[in-house]
C-alpha positions in Angstrom: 0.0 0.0 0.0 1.5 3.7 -0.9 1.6 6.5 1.2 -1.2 8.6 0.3 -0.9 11.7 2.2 0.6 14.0 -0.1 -0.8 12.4 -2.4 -4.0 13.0 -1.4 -3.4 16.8 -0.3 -2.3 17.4 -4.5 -6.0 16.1 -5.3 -8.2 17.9 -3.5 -6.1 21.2 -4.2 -7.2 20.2 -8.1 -10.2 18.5 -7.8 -11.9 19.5 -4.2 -12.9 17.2 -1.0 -15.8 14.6 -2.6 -14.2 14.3 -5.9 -10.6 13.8 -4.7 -11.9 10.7 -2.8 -13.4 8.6 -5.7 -9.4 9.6 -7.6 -7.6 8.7 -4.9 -9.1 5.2 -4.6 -8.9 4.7 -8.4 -5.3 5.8 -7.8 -4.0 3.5 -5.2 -6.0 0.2 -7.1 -3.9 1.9 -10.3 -0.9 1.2 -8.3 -1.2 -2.3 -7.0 -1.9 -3.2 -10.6 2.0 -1.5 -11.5 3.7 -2.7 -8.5 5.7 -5.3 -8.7 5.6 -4.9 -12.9 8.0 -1.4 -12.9 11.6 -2.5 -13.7 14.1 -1.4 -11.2 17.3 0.1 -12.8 20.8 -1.0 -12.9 21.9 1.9 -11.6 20.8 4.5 -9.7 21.2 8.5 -9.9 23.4 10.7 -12.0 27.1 11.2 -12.4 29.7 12.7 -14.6 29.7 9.9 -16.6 25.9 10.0 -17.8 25.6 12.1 -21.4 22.2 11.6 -23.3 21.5 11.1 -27.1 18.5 12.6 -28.3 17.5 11.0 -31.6 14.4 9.9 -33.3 13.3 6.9 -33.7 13.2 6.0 -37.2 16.8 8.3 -37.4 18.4 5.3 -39.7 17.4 3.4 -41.9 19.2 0.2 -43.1 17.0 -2.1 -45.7 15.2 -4.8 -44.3 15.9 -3.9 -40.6 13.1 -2.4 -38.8 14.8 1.5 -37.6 14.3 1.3 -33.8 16.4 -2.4 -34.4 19.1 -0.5 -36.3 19.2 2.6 -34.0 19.8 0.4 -31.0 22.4 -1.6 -32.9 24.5 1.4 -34.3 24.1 2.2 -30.4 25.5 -0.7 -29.2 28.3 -0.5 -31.6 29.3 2.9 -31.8 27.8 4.7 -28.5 28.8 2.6 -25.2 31.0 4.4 -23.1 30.6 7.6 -25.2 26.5 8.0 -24.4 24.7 5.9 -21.3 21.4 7.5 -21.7 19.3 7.8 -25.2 16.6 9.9 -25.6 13.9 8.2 -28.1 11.7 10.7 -29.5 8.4 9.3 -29.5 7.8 6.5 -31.6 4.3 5.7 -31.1 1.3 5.7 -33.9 1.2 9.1 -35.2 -0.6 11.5 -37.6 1.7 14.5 -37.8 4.5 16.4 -36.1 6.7 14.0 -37.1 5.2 11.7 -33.5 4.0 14.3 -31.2 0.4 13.8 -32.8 0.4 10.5 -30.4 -2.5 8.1 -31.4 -2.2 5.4 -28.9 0.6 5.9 -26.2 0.8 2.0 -25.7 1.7 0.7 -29.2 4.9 1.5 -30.9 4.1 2.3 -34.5 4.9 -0.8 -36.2 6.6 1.4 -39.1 9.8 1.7 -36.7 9.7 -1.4 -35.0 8.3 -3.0 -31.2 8.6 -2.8 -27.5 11.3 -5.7 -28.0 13.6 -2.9 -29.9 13.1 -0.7 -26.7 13.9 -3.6 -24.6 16.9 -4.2 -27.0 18.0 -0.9 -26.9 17.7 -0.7 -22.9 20.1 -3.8 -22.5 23.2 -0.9 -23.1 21.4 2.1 -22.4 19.2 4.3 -19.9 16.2 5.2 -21.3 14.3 8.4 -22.0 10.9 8.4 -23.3 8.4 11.6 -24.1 5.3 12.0 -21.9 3.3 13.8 -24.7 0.5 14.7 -21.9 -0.4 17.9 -23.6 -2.6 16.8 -26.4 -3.3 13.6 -28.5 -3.9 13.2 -32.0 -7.5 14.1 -33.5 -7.0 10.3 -35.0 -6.9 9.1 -31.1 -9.5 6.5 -30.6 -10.1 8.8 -27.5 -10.8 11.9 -29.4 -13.0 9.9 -32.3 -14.8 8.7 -29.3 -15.7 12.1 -27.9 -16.7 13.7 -31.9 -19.0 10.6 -31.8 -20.8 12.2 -28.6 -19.6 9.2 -27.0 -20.5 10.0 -22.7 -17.3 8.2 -21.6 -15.5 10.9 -23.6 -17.6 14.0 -23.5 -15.2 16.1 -21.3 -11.8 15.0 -22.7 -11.3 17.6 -24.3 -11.8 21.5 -23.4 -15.0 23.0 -25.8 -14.7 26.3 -25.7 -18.2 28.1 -26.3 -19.2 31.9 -27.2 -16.9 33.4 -27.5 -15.0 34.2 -24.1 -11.8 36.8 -23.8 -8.7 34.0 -24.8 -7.0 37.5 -25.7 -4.3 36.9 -22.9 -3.6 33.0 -23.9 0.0 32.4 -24.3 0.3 31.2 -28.0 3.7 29.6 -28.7 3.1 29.3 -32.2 1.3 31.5 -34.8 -2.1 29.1 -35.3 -5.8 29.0 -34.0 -6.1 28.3 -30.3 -9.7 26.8 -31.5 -10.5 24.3 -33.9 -14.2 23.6 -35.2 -15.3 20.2 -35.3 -18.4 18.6 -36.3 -20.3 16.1 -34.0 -23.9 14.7 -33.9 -25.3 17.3 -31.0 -23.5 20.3 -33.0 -20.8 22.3 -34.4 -17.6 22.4 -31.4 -15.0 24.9 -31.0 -12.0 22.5 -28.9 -8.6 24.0 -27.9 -6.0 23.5 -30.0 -2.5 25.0 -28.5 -0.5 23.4 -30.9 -2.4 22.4 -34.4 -5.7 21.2 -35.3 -4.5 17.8 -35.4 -3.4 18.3 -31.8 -6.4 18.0 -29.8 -5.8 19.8 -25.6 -6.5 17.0 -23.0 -8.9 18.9 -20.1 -7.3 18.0 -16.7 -10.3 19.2 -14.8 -11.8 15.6 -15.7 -10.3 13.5 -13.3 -10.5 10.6 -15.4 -8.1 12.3 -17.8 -5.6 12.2 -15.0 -6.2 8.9 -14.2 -5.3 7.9 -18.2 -2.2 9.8 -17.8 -1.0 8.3 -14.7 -1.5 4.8 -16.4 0.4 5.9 -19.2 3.0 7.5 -16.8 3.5 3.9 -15.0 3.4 1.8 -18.1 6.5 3.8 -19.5 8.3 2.9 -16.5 6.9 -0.5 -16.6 8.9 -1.1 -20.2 12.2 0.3 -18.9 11.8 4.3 -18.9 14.1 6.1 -15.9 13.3 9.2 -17.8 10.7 10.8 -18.6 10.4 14.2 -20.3 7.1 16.0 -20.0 6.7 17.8 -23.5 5.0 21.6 -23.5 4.1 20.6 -20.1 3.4 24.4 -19.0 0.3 24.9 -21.0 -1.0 21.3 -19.3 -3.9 23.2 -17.3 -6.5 25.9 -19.0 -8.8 28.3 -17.5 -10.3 31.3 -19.3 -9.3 34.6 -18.5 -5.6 33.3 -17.6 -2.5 33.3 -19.3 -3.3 29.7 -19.7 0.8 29.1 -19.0 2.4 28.2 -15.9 -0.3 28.2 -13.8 -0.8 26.6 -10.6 -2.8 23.8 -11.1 0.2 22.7 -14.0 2.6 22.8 -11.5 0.3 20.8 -9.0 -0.5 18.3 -11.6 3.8 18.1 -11.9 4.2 17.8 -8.4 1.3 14.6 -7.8 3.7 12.8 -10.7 6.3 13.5 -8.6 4.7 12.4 -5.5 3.0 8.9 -7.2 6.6 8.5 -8.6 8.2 8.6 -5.2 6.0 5.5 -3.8 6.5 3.7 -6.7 9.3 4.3 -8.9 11.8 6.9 -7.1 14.6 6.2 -9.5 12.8 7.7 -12.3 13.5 11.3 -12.8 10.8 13.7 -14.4 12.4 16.1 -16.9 10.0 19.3 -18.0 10.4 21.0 -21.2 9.7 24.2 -21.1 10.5 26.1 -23.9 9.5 30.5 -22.4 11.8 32.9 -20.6 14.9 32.0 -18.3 13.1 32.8 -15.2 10.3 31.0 -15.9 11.7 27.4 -17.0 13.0 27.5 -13.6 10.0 27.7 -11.8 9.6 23.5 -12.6 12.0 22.6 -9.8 9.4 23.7 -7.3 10.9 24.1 -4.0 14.2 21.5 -5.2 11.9 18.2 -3.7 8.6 18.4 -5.2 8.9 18.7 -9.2 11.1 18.6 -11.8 14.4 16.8 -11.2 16.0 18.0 -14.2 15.1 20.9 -16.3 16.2 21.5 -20.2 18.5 24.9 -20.1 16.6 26.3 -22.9 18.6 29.6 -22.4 21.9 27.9 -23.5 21.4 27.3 -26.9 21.1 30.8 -27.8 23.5 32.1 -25.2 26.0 30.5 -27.0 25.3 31.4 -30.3 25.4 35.2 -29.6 28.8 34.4 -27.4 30.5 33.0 -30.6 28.7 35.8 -32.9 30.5 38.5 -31.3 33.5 36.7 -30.1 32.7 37.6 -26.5 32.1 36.1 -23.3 30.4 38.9 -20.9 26.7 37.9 -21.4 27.1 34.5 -21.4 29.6 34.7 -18.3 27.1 37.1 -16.7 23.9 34.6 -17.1 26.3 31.4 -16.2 27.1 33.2 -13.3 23.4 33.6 -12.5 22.4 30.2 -12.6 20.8 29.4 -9.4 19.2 25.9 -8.2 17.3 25.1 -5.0 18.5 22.8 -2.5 17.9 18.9 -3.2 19.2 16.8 -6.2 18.2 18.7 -8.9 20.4 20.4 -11.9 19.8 21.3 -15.7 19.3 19.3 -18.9 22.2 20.9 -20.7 21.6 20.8 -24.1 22.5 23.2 -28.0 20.4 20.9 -30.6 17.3 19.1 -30.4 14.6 18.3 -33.3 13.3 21.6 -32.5 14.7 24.5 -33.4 16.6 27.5 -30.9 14.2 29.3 -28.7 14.6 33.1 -28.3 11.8 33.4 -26.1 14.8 32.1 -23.4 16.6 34.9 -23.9 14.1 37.9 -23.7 15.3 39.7 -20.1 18.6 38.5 -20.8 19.6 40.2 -23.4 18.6 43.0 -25.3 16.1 43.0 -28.5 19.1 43.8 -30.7 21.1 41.0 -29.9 17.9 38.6 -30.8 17.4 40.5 -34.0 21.1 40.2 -34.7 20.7 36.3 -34.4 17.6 36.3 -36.2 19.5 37.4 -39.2 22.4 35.5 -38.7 20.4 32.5 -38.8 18.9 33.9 -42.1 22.3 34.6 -44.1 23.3 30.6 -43.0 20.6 29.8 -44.9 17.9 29.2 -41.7 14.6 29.7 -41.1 12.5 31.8 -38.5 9.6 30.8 -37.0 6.8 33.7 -35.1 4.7 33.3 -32.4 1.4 35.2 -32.2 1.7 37.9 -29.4 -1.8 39.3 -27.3 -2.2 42.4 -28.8 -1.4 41.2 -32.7 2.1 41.5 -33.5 4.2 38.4 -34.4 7.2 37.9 -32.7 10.7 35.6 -33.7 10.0 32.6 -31.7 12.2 30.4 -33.3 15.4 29.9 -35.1 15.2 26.7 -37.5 19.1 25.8 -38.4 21.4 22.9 -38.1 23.4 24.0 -34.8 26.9 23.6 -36.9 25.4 25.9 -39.3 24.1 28.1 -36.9 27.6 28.6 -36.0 29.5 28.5 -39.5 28.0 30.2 -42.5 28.1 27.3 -45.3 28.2 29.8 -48.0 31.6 31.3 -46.0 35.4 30.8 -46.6 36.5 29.3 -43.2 38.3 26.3 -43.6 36.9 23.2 -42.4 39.5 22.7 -39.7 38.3 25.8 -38.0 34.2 25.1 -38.6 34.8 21.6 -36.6 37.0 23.4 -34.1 34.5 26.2 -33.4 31.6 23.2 -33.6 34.2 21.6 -30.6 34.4 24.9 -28.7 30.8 25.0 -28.0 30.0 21.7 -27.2 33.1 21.8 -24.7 31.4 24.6 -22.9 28.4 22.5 -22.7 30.1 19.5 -21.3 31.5 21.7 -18.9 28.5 23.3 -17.2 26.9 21.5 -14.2 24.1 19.3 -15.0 23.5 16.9 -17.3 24.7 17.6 -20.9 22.6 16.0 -24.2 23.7 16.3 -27.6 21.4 15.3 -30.6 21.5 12.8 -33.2 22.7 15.3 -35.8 25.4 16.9 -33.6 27.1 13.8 -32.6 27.7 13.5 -36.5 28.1 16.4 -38.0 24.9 17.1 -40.1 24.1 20.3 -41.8 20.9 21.5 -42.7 18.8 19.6 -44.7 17.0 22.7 -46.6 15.6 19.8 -49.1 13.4 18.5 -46.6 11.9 21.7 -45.7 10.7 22.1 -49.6 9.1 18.4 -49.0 7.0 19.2 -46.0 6.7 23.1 -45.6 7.9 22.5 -42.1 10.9 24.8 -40.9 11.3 22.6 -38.4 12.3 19.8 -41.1 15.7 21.4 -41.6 17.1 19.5 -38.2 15.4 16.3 -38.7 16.5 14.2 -41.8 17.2 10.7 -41.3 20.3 9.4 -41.9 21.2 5.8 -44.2 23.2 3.9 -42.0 25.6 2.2 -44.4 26.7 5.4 -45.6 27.2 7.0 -42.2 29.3 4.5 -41.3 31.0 5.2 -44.5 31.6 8.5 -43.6 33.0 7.7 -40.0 35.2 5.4 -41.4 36.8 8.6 -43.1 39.1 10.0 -41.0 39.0 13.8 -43.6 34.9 13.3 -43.4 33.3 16.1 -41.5 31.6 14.0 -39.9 34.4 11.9 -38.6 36.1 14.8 -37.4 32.7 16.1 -35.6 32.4 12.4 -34.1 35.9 12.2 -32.9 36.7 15.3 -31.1 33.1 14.8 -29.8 33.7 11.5 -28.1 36.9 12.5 -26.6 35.4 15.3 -24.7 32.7 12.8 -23.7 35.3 10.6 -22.1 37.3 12.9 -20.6 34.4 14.5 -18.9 33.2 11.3 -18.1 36.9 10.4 -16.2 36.6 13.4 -14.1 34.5 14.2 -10.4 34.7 17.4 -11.4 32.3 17.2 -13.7 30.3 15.5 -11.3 26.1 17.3 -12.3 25.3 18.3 -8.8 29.1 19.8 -8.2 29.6 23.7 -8.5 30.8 26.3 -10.7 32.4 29.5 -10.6 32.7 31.9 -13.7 35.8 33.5 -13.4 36.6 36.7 -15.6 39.8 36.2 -17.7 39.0 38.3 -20.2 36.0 39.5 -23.0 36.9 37.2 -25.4 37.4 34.0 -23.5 34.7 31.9 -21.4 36.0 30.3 -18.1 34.6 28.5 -15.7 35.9 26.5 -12.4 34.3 22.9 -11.8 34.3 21.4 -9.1 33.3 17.9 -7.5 31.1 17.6 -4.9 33.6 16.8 -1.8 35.7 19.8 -3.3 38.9 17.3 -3.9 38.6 17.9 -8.0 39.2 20.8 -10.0 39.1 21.5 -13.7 39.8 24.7 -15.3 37.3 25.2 -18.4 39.2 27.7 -20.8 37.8 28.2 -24.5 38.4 31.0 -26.7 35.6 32.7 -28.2 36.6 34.1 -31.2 38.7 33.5 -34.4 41.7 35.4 -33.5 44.9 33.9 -31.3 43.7 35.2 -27.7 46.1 35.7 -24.3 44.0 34.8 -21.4 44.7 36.8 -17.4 44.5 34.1 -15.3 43.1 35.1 -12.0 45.7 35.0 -9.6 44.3 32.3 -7.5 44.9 30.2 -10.8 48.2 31.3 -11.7 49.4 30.3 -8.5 48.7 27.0 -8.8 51.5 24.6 -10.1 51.5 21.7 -12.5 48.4 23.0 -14.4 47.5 20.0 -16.7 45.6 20.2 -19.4 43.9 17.5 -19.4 42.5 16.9 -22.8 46.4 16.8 -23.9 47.8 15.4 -20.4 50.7 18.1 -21.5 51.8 21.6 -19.4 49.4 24.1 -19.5 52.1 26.7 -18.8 50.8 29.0 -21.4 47.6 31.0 -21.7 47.8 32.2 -25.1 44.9 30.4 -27.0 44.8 29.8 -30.4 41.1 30.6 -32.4 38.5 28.4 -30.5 40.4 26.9 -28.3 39.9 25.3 -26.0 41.3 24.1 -22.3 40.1 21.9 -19.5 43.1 22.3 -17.2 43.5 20.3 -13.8 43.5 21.8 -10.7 45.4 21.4 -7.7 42.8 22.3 -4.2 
């Protein structure tokens, strides 16, 4: 039997006294079913040796091989001891955004393979899976249900009718919030955040909540010790709000949490959260009550601007910032993903002109932007739609290829060296540029980071030692190892920025007993760079470099270089 206090406390906040009774008993005979059935890991917590791949599905293909079968063979061949966590995006029956149109959470879509893939895949690897608990497809069997005026299903979804003030809703991209569908007692207007073919979930049924946490415990059940909970900040609705962040969402985040401590407290929830610095924090709660991990949406774009102008004071000035609550949380470090780069991240942390500036960067590499509706009309960037590496180097430009990779490097050191836990998508790991192609196919800016690979002739390519990709792979993995060989690195251990000068960001890892040190040094722009050591550092002796094991007497850096020197405490 689980412990039902706070458990109960979270429901009757939501749903009031009477109601939260009837939930709370469907909950705990929910449990019994899942206990004993949810897989208990081979490991436990996070270290400096965990780094997450984030990759689709159906990223390879190889003829005759079902994808998900490939993916965790490629894996298994090329990954361990490089990657321990992979981040499957989802791979469920789908009817659009390329599988967050989710048809039926339990199957996997028998186009990219079975459960038995996941299961394969899992033997070598911890697992992430998506809790898409937004919306569902409009091709769900639960939302057919509900346009067939089935009862079971009439409140599923949120109708929406008149029309009510929705003039503060949040809209994260530039569509309808409603959709109009057609049913046998009339003509509906349902809440569409997202598109028309994702169809809101309404929270204030408790049965919908009771769906979820069966989907919730079923990932776990088939191997999941991750679960990322996609645009969960628009979860809960209520007219005349913002309809974002509110405090029922966080309420709803916080009875996972609280289900997930009886029954599976090795699983960490992850929220995605793609709105303003500030904000995303807000989804650790109070350090022991939400979010263990939370993506660094700020990063991505940070970084860009840092290498744009060959300067570290903003990004040294927001690093130095970051601030988590007490318990074992930390950030989900990350500079790609199949999305594109959020700006709304960066609003309050830098000014307008340095987001136009990347806006039109992004636009002479041969990017897209994408625009968000705003409340009172306008259309704002919201988006930048770019392969990361070309985010950073102009394809149509002169720089050698030497210098591309080693700029590509330099940014992916820095994210390897900030505390938390870093992920670096499928694309990344091996070089890809942007696939502008696909983008003609679908008329989806979003296409240009997601085209999926032929194995054989990947492998080709990594088998080149002058390939870009080979080059992108290689330096890659040996950052991934080193980090992985050092407590210092450890997610939950601290970090000072330290001010060595405008070009050049540094920062000062250390493990969590304080008995490991590492020196992060890279060199933000393209010229040769001296660095002032403060003197704490300069004092030390035998500074290693550690990513050479040779003297580190020098601080002159070369364009984009980069140092991770050991320290002496």
């Amino acid at each position: 039997m689980i412990e039902t206090t706070d458990i109960y406390r979270l429901l009757t906040a939501l749903y009031g006294p009477p109601a939260s009774d009837a939930v709370l008993q469907e909950l705990v005979e929910l449990a019994s079913c899942y206990q004993g059935r949810l897989q208990q890991p081979r490991q436990s917590g996070l270290s400096q040796k965990d780094a997450f791949l984030i990759t689709y599905p159906d990223q390879l293909r190889e003829p005759g091989i079902a994808p998900l079968s490939s993916l965790a063979n490629f894996c298994s061949q090329h990954l361990q001891n490089i990657i321990t966590c992979v981040h499957i995006l989802p791979f469920f029956p789908s009817s659009s955004d390329d599988g967050f149109s989710v048809i039926d959470y339990f199957q996997v879509d028998p186009e990219v393979g079975s459960w038995q893939d996941i299961s394969n895949l899992q033997q070598n690897f911890r697992l992430m899976l998506d809790g898409v608990f937004n919306h569902v497809s409009a091709q769900s069997s639960w939302f057919q249900a509900f346009l067939k005026d089935d009862p079971s299903f009439k409140d599923f979804f949120i109708v929406v009718a008149d029309s009510p003030d929705l003039s503060q809703v949040v809209r994260p991209r530039a569509l309808p919030l409603l959709t109009r569908f057609e049913t046998p007692s009339g003509s509906k207007q349902v809440w569409t955040t997202f598109s028309a073919d994702q169809i809101d979930l309404n929270y204030k049924n408790q049965q919908v909540l009771l769906k979820i946490m069966d989907i919730l415990l079923f990932y776990i059940s088939q191997g999941a010790e991750f679960i990322r909970l996609d645009a969960i900040a628009y979860l809960w609705k209520e007219t005349g709000t913002t309809c974002i962040h509110l405090p029922q969402t966080h309420q709803l985040i916080q009875l996972f949490r609280a289900v997930l401590k009886q029954l599976a407290p090795q699983v960490f929830l992850i929220t995605e959260t793609n709105v303003p610095h500030s904000e995303n924090l807000s989804y650790f709660g109070d350090g022991y009550n939400e979010a263990q991990l939370v993506y660094n949406f700020a990063l991505p774009p940070m970084l860009l601007d840092a290498f744009r102008r060959g300067s570290g004071s903003k990004l040294s000035e927001w690093a130095a910032g970051l601030a988590l609550p007490p318990g074992r949380v930390t950030f989900f470090n990350f500079l790609a993903s199949h999305d594109g780069i959020g700006l709304n991240p960066l609003r309050g942390i830098l000014p307008e002109s340095y987001i136009i500036a990347l806006v039109e960067q992004t636009l002479q590499h041969g990017g897209f932007v994408s625009f968000k509706n705003n409340p009172d009309g306008s259309q704002s960037p919201y988006e930048l739609n770019i392969n990361y590496f070309d985010a950073l180097s102009n394809p149509a430009g002169n720089d050698p290829l030497e210098l591309q990779v080693q700029r590509f490097t330099a940014a992916h050191a820095i994210l390897l060296s900030l505390a938390g836990v870093p992920a670096i998508y499928f694309h990344s790991l091996f070089g890809s540029r942007s696939w502008r192609a696909g983008v003609a196919q679908t008329g989806r800016n979003r296409t240009i980071n997601r085209q999926k690979l032929e194995r054989l002739e990947l492998e080709r390519q990594l088998a080149d030692p002058q390939s870009l990709r080979s080059q992108v792979f290689n330096k890659l993995s040996h950052l991934l190892r080193v980090r992985a060989s050092s407590p210092a690195f450890d997610p939950y251990g601290s970090q000072q920025v330290l001010e060595c000068g405008d070009p050049f960001f540094a920062l000062l890892r250390s493990s969590p007993d304080a008995k490991c040190q590492v020196l992060c040094l890279v060199n933000l722009s393209d010229q040769p760079q001296i660095a002032r050591l403060p003197a704490t550092c300069q004092a030390r002796p035998e500074l290693t470099n550690v990513l050479s094991l040779d003297a580190a007497n020098s601080i002159q850096l070369q364009s984009y270089q980069l140092y991770w020197i050991q320290m002496k405490p």
